[in-house]
N, C-alpha and C positions, 0 to 999 in steps of 0.2 A: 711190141708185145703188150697183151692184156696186164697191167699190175695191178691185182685185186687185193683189200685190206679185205681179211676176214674176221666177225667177230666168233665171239666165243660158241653163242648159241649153234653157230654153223658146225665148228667140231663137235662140240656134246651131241646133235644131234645127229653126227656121218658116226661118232660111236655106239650111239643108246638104236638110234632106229634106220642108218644107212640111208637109201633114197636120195634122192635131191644133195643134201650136203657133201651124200659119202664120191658122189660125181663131182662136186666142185673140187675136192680132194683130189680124185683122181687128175683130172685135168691138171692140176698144178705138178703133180706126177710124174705125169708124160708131156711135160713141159710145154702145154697149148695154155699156159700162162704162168706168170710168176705169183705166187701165193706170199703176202706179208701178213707178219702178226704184231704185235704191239707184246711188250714183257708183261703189261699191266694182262692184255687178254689171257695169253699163258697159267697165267696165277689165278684167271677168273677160273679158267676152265680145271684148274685141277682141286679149287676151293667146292665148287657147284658134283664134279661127280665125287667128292668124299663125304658132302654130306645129301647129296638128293641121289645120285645115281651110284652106291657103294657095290651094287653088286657088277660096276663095270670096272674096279678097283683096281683089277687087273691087265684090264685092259688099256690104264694109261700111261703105263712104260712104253708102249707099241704107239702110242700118238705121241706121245712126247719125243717120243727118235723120229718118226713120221715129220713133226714140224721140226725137230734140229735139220734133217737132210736136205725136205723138201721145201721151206716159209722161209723167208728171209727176217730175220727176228730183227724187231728193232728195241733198241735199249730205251726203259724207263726215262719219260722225258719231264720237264715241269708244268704241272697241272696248267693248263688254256683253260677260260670260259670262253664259252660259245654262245651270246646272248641266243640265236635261233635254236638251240640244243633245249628240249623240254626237263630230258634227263640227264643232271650233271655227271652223272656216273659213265654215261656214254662219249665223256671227251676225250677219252682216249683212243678214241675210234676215231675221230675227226682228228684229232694231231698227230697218228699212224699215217692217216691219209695225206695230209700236206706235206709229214717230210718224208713219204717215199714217194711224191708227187704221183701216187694214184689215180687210176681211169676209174676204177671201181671197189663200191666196198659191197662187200657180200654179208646181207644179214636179216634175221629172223623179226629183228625188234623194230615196231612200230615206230616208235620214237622219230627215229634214224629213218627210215625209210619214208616216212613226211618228208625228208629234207629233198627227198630225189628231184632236180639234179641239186648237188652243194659244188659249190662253188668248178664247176668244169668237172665234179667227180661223178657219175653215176651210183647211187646208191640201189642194188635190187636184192631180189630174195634169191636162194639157191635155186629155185626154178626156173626165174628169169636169166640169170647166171651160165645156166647150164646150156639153155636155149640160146641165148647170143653165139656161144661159144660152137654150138654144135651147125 
């Protein structure tokens, strides 16, 4: 089975605009893959819609039961540098990736997505994501 790390940008945007992300979501769903998150992304994504997207404020009770049920959460690990990582902030995307030994990490952000392939993982965007899988 497909194990995909997802970052943050992927939820805020299957919450704020649906499309593409809100399908990688589902997928993880109806179990045509296994969805992981990292504790660090979780706290991304509930920092970014209280201060850029408050009027979904509401809406992130409902994603936050969404990934307890459906993502397999991994616990806050210690910080990795990743010399090929441009943005350090994004290491915890890469150390999601190697300890849930990850096929794929699903994400918006450039950065990351220069790395494709890292190290045996695929890294693509929610549209590539969705198209593999479909």
């Amino acid at each position: 089975m497909i194990n995909a790390v997802v970052d943050a940008n992927v939820f805020i945007s299957a919450l704020v605009f649906g499309g593409q992300p809100l399908a990688v979501l589902t997928l993880g769903r109806t179990n045509q893959c296994k969805l992981v998150v990292s504790t660090e992304t979780i706290l991304e994504v509930q920092r970014i819609i209280a201060v850029k997207f408050t009027d979904f404020t509401p809406e992130l009770s409902g994603l936050t039961r969404f990934i307890a049920e459906f993502c397999t959460t991994l616990p806050a690990g210690q910080p990795q540098v990743f010399a090929e990582l441009r943005d350090p902030h994004d290491s915890h995307i890469l150390q999601a990736a190697l300890t849930a030994q990850a096929t794929h990490v699903v994400t918006g952000d450039k950065d990351l997505l220069s790395l494709d392939p890292w190290r045996g993982c695929s890294i693509l965007t929610s549209t590539q994501f969705v198209e593999l899988l479909q």
